[in-house]
C-alpha positions, 0 to 999 in steps of 0.5 A: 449733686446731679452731675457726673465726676471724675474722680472720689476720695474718701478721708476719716482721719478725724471726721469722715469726708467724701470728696469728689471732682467734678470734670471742669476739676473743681472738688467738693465735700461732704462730711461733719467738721469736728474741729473750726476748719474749713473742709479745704483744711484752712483754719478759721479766725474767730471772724470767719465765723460770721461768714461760715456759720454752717462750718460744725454741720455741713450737710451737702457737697460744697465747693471747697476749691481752691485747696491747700492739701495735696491729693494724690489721685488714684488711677480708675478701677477697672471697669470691667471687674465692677460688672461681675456679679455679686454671689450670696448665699444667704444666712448661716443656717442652724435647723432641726428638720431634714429639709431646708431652702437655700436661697440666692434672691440676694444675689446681684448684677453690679450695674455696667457703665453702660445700660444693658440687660445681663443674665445670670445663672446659679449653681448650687453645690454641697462643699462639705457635709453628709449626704444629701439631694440639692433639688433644684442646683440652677435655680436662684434657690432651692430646696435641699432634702436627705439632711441629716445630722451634722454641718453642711456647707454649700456654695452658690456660684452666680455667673454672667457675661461680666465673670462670675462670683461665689458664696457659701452657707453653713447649714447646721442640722441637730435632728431630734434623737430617733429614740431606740427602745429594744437594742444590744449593748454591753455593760462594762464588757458584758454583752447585755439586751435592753427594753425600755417602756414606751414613755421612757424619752418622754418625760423624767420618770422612772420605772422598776427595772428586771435583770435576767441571768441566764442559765449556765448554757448561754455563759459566754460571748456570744450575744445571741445565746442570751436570747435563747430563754428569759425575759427577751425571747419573750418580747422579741417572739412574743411581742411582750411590750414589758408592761404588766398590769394589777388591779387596774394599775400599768406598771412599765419595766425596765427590762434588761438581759446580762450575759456574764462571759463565764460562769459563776461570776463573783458578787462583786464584778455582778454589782459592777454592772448592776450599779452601771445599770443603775446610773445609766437607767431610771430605774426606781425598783431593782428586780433579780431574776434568772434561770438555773445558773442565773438564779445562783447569781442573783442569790448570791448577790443580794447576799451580799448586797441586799438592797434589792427589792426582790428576787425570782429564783426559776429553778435555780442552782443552790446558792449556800449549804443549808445552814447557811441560809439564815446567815445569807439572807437576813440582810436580804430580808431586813431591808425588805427584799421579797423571794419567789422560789420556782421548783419543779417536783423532780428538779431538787433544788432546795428551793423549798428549805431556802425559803423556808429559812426566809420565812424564820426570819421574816412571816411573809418574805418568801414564797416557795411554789412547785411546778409540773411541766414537762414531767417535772424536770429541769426544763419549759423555761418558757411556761415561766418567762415566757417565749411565743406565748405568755408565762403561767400564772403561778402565784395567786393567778398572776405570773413572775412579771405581774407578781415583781408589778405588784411589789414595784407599787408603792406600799403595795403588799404581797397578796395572800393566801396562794391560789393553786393552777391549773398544771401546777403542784402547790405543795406545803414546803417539803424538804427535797436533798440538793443534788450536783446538776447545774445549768 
């Protein structure tokens, strides 16, 4: 309009209006009439028409004095609280990194009635939320570091000479998963160490999977005893990265450690835990391995569930009666399980007859080795698991991990004939009367 007024009302009843009065007290409009009636609410004959041609569309202010409504004026707002100024914290936030900028640009002075120069100041402050460090708390914006994962909200006061106002911003930080790939746990309330391949998080695949069982020595609670001998000393004093490779071909393991809390556990809360295993883990292949006590677990399991691909028994304590093998182990053998047999030649474990048993029901499903470390007895768990250095090679120049390698590729076969080693006794099966020692 050009010129200064004295009082605004608003009206949206039907249409929306504005009205405003000028000082000499007249009043003016702007709005759309949805309906024939003058703007002062008088409404038009059909003859009128002629004069108010513009009455549906009325795009400026137009003098609508004298009016028919009664107005009630309100009294002015205080001047003074329209000075303050005007906080904003900008956008809710929703970011994966660790760092971020807030930022206040939008943050504003609400003009005076008069002309004059004001100055703000800002403050930044973290309402809620983990820790973090703002950078810069009084300036406009700021970067804010030391994110992590979770909701954050912060607050950006602005202040002047005319008050002062706040604003708050959510922050929401999803940092990508710091994948783990050595760590302890517990699968159903047994203590367990977990190695996964170096590509596992980067795709879907799967891979084979090792279970060791430990030697009646490290039955127990304490988590650190599983550590002692097997698969795990060897990556953590070895720094075996549990990959193994044959004939050009990297086979990546799964590798897991599992502690039953006392010895000589049923077949059933074993496969409890193997079946969580496998739900938990991509695990494509199922190997069973362990020392002493450890291989009597895994005997006895795949006796009774054979889907397992194959077996690693190190000196391990006699599973059945003799008798018994063929019964015990032909499911085992039927769905195409492979055993490798490790005996020491004074350690009588019958390893020898229950592999041959193995063979009279299948050419090929076992294979028996005699070893000679340390004088032969029941001992050098690290000649072949492995511990600061690596395992022997016992069967065919490869060790236990590249031998459960070869049998995780598909369709590969056991390779034949056996190749003797330096510091080893391969022996044709000899018959050895088991004897009551246990680890």
């Amino acid at each position: 309009m050009g010129a200064k007024v004295s009082n605004i009302v608003t009206h949206n009843a039907i249409a929306p209006y504005i009205y405003v009065q000028d000082l000499a007290g007249k009043w003016y409009s702007s709005g759309r009439n949805k309906a024939p009636a003058l703007q002062n609410g008088v409404r038009m004959l059909v003859d009128d028409e002629a004069n108010f041609s513009e009455f549906y569309n009325i795009p400026g202010f137009r003098n609508i004095y004298p009016r028919t409504q009664t107005w009630t004026v309100m009294s002015a707002v205080d001047t003074a609280a329209l000075r303050a100024p005007i906080a904003n914290a900008g956008i809710d936030q929703y970011i994966n990194t660790s760092t971020t900028t807030l930022y206040g640009n939008a943050s504003h002075q609400q003009q005076p009635g008069q002309s004059t120069t004001v100055t703000m100041s800002y403050a930044w402050t973290k309402v809620s939320g983990p820790s973090c460090t703002i950078t810069s708390p009084s300036s406009q914006s700021t970067t804010v570091t030391g994110l992590s994962s979770g909701t954050y909200v912060f607050r950006n006061t602005v202040t002047s000479s005319h008050g002062s106002d706040y604003d708050e911003v959510l922050v929401q930080v999803d940092l990508p998963v710091s994948h783990v790939y050595d760590f302890d746990t517990t699968i159903n309330s047994w203590n367990a160490i977990v190695h996964l391949p170096d590509t596992y998080y980067s795709g879907v695949d799967s891979f084979p999977m090792i279970v060791f069982f430990p030697g009646l020595g490290e039955v127990g609670t304490d988590i650190e005893d599983l550590r002692a001998n097997g698969p795990h000393k060897y990556i953590e004093n070895g720094d075996w990265n549990g990959n193994s490779v044959v004939d050009g071909d990297t086979v990546k393991f799964i590798v897991v450690s599992i502690q039953p809390p006392s010895s000589y556990p049923n077949t059933s809360t074993i496969d409890t835990r193997i079946q969580t295993l496998l739900s938990t883990y991509r695990a494509n292949k199922l190997h069973l391995t362990g020392l002493s006590h450890g291989s009597w677990c895994a005997s006895t399991y795949v006796a009774d569930y054979p889907n397992v691909t194959s077996v690693v028994n190190v000196q391990g304590v006699q599973p059945f009666n003799t008798v018994d093998y063929v019964t015990e182990f032909t499911p085992f053998v039927n769905a195409g399980g492979k055993y490798l047999g490790i005996e020491q030649v004074s350690d009588f474990r019958d390893i020898s007859n229950l592999i041959s048993a193995l063979n009279s029901i299948q050419t090929g499903s076992g294979i028996y080795v005699q070893t000679n470390y340390g004088g032969g007895g029941h001992c050098c768990w690290g000649e072949f698991y492995g511990d600061s250095d690596a395992p022997q090679n016992l069967y065919n120049s490869e060790n236990i991990y590249q031998w459960m390698a070869r049998l995780s590729i598909d369709d590969e076969e056991l390779p034949t004939p056996p190749t003797p080693n330096p510091g080893a006794v391969f022996d044709a099966c000899q018959c050895f009367p088991s004897n009551s020692v246990l680890y």
